[in-house]
C-alpha positions in Angstrom: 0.0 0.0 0.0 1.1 3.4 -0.5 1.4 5.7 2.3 -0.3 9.7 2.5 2.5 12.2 2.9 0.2 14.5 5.0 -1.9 11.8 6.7 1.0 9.2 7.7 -2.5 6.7 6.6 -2.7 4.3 4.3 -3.8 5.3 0.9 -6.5 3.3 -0.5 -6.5 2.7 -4.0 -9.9 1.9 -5.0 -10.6 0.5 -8.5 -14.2 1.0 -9.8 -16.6 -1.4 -12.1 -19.3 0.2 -13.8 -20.1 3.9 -14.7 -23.4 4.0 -14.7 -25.2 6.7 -12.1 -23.6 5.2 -9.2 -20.2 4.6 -11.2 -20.0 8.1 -12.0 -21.2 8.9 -8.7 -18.3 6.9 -6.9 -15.6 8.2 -9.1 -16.4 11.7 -8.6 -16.3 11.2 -5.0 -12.7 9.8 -4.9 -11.7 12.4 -7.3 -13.0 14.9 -4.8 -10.8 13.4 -1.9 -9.2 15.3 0.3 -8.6 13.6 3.4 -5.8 11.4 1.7 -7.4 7.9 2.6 -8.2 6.9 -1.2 -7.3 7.4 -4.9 -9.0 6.3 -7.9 -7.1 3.1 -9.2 -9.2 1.8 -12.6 -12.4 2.6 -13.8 -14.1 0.1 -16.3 -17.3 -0.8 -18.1 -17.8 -3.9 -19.3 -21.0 -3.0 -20.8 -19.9 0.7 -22.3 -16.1 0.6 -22.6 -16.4 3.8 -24.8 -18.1 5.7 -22.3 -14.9 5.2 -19.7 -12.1 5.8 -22.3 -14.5 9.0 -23.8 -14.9 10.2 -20.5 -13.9 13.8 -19.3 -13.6 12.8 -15.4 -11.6 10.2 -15.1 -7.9 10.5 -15.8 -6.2 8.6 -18.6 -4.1 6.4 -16.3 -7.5 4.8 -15.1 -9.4 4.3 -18.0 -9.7 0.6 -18.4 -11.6 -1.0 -21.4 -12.0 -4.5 -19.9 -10.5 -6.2 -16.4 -7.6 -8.8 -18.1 -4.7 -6.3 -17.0 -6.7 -5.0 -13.4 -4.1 -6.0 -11.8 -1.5 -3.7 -13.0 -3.6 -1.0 -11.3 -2.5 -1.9 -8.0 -6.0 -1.7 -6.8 -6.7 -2.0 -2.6 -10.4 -2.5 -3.1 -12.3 -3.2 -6.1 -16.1 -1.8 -6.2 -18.5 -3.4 -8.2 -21.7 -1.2 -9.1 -22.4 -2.7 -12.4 -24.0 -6.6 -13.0 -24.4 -9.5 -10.8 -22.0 -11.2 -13.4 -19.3 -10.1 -12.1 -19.1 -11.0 -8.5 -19.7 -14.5 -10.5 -16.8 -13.7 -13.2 -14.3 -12.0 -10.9 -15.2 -12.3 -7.1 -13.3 -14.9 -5.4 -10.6 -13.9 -8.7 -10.7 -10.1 -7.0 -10.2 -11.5 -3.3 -7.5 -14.1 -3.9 -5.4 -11.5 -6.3 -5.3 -9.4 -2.6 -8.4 -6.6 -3.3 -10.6 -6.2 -0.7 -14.2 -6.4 -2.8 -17.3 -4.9 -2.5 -20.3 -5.4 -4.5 -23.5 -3.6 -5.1 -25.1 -6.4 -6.9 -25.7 -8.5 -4.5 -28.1 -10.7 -6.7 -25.5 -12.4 -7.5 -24.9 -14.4 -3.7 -28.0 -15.6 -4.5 -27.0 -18.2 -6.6 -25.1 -20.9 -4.6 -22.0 -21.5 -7.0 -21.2 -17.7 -6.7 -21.8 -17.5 -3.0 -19.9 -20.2 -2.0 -16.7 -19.3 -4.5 -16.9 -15.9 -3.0 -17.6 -16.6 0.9 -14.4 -19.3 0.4 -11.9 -16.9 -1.1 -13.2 -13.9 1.9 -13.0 -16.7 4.7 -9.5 -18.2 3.6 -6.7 -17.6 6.1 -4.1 -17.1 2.8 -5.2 -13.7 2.3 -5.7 -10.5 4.3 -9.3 -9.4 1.9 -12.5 -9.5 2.6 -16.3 -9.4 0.8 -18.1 -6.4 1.7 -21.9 -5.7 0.8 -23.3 -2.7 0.3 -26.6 -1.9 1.8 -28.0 0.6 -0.7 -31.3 1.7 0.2 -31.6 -1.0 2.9 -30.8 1.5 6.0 -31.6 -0.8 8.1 -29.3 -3.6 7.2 -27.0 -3.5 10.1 -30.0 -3.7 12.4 -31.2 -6.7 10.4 -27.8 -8.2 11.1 -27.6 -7.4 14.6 -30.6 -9.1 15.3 -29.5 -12.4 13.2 -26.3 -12.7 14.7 -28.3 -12.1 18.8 -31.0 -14.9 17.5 -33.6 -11.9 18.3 -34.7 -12.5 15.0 -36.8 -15.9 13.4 -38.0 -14.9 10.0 -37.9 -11.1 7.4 -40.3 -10.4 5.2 -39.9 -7.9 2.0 -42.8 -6.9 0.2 -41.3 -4.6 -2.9 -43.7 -2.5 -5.1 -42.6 -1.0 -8.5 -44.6 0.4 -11.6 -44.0 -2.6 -14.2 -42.0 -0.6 -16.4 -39.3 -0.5 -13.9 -39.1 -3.9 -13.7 -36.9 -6.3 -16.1 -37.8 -10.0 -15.3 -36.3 -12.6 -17.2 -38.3 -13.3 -20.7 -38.0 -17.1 -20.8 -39.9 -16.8 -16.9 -43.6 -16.6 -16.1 -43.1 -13.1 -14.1 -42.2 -11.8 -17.6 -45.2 -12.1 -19.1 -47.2 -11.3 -16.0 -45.2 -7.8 -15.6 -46.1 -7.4 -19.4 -49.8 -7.6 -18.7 -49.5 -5.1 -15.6 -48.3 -2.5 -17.9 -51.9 -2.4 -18.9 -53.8 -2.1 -15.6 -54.2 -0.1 -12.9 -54.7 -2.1 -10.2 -51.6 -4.0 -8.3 -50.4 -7.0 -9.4 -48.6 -9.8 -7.4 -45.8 -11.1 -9.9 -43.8 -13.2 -7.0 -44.5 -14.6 -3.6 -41.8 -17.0 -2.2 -37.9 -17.5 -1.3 -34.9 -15.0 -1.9 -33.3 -17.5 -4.2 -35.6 -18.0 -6.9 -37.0 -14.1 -6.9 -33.2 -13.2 -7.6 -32.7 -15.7 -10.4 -35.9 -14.2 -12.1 -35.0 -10.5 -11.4 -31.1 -10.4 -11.1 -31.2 -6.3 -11.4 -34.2 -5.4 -9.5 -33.6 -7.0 -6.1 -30.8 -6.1 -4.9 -32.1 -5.2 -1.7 -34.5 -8.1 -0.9 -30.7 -10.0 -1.5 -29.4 -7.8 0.8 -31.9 -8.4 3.2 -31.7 -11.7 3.1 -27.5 -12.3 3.4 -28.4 -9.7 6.4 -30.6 -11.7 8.4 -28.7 -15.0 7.6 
């Protein structure tokens, strides 16, 4: 790790995936650092390579057009706010390379492959990293924990509600064409009514904080 001049702290060099709103919204933040605790390592978008390497903001020594050569970045922590796909492309990669990780999609822990490649790789006494979630718009997602871990708490319940347009369930499932037919009423619709697991694999963008939830109160 590098150390800050001013500071005597470590320097955190934190490498960013995605720049979408909350990409962009991250980056700008790190460039605007002044305490001397982080600096922006990479920036990369899988999904919009252009729109890092035609991008204003970011300085040309970060701009990344894919991850093969993330490590010659020197990243600390790596901060996913992009696709579940890559916790299951690049997590337990990202930890065992010696990043600490943190990921905004957390969709992707529900799938049990993912999860357990991931938890392995943040548990393993080989490395000094870690998995960290972030809680998004679940405020209350330490409390949730708090009372898991005390055994104050025995079961959570979620109920989300969204206009249909703003949700993107898979088209080969029967929520697809369910949320299609909503578009047309006015009245609520129930689309899903069940487990974490299965809702994730049906919506892996939209429910990122039921998922969150859920790992919570584990």
């Amino acid at each position: 790790h590098s150390i800050g001049i001013m500071s005597g702290k470590p320097v955190r060099r934190v490498g960013v995936i995605g720049f979408g709103k909350v990409g962009q919204f991250l980056v700008g933040k790190i460039l605007e650092d002044t305490s001397g605790s982080m600096e922006l390592a990479f920036v990369v978008d899988l999904f919009n390579p252009a729109g890092v390497m035609d991008s204003e903001i970011i300085p040309a020594g970060c701009k990344a057009a894919n991850l093969d050569d993330y490590q010659s970045f020197n990243a600390d922590v790596i901060a996913e706010v992009a696709h579940p796909d890559v916790s299951k492309d690049h997590g337990a990669k990202f930890i065992n390379g010696g990043c600490d990780y943190l990921s905004a999609s957390t969709t992707a822990f529900a799938n049990p492959e993912v999860e357990a490649s991931v938890y392995t790789a943040a548990r393993s006494d080989t490395n000094n990293c870690g998995l960290y979630l972030a809680q998004g718009a679940l405020w209350g997602a330490p409390d949730i924990q708090r009372m898991a871990e005390s055994g104050k708490l025995a079961k959570l319940t979620v109920t989300m509600k969204k206009h249909p347009e703003s949700l993107f369930p898979l088209k080969s499932s029967p929520e697809f064409e369910a949320n299609e037919a909503a578009k047309g009423k006015q009245e609520e619709c129930v689309l899903y009514d069940g487990p974490t697991r299965p809702l994730a694999a049906t919506f892996p963008v939209n429910v990122n904080t039921i998922c969150t939830a859920a790992i919570a109160a584990n």
